[in-house]
FITORDREN-593946 format. One record per residue (C-alpha): residue number from 1; x, z, y. Coordinates in Angstrom, 2 decimals. Each point is the difference from the previous one (the first is absolute). Layout:
nr=NUM&u=X&w=Z&v=Y
...
END
This chain:
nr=1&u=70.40&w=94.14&v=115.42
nr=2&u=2.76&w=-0.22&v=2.30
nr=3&u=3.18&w=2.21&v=-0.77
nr=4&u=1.37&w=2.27&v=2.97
nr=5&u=3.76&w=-0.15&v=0.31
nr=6&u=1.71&w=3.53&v=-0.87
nr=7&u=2.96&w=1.48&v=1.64
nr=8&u=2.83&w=0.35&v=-2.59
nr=9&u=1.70&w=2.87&v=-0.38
nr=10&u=4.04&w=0.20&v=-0.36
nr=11&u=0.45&w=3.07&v=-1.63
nr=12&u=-0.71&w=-1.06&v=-3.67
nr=13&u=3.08&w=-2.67&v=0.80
nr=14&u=1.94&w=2.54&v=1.38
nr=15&u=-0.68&w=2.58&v=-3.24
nr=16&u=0.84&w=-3.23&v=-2.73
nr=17&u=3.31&w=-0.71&v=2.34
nr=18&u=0.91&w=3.62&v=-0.69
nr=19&u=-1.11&w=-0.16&v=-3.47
nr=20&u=2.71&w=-3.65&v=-0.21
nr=21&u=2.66&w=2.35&v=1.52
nr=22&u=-0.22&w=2.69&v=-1.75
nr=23&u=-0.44&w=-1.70&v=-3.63
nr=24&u=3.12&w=-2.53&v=1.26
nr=25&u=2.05&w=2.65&v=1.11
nr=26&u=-0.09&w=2.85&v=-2.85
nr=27&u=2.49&w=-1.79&v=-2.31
nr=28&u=1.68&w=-1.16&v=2.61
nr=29&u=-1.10&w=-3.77&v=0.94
nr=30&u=0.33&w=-1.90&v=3.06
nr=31&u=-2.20&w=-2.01&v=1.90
nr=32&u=2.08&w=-3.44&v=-1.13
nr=33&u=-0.11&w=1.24&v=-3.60
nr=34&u=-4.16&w=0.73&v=-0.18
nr=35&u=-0.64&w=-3.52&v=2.04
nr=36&u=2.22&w=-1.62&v=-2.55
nr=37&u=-1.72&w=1.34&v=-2.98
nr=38&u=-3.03&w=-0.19&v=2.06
nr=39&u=0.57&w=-4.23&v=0.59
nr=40&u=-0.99&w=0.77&v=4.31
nr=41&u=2.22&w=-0.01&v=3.05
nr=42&u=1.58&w=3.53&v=1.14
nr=43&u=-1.37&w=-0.89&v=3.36
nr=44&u=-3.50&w=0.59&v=-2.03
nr=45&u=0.74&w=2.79&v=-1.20
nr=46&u=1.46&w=1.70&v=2.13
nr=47&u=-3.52&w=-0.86&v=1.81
nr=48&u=-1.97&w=1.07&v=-2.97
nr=49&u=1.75&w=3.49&v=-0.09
nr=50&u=-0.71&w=0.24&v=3.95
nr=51&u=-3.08&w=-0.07&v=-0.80
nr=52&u=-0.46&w=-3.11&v=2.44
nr=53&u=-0.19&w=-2.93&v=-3.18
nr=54&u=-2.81&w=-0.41&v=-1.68
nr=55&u=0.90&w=-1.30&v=-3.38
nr=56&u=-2.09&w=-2.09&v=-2.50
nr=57&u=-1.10&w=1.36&v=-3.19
nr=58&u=2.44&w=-1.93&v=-1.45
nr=59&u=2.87&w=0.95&v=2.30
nr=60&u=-1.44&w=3.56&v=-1.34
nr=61&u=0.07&w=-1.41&v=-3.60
nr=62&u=3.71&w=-1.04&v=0.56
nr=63&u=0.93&w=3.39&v=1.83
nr=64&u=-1.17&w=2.08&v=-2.61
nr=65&u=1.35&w=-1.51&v=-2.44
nr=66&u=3.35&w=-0.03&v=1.06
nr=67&u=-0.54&w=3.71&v=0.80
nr=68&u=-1.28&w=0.64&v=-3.69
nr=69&u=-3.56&w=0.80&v=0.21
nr=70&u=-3.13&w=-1.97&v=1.25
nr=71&u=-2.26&w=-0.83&v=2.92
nr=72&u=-2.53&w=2.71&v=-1.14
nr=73&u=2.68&w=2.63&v=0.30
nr=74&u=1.41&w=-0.71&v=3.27
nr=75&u=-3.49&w=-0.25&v=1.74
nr=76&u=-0.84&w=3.04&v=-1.83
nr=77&u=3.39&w=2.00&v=1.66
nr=78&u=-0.68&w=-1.49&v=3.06
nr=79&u=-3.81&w=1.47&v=0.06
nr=80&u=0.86&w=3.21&v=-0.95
nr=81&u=-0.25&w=1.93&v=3.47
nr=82&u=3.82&w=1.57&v=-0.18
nr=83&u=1.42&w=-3.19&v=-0.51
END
């Protein structure tokens, strides 16, 4: 069976950006301070919180934990239709 090619949609990169942002920014971090914890290029992230990068799970691994929580919590804020 031959698999059709889907159109991707942005917007769930666009809600985890926000989700990177707003987790970075409440005590205060900056973007060199999360990519340094994080072990990727500010150039990335400042992509990833764009919404226009499109990390690996374990970029996602790495970004979480340098935010203190996991991968299962920042898809889960960046489902969630407010975020």
């Amino acid at each position: 069976m031959p698999y059709e090619k889907s159109e991707v949609d942005p917007a769930p990169l666009r809600r985890l950006g926000d989700v990177v942002v707003r987790r970075r920014t409440v005590p205060g971090g900056t973007q060199e301070q999360l990519a340094h914890a994080a072990g990727i290029s500010v150039y990335f992230l400042r992509r990833i919180e764009r919404g226009v990068g499109n990390p690996s799970y374990m970029t996602l691994r790495r970004l979480a934990a340098a935010l203190g929580t996991d991968v299962a919590t920042l898809i889960a804020e960046a489902e969630k239709p407010d975020a």
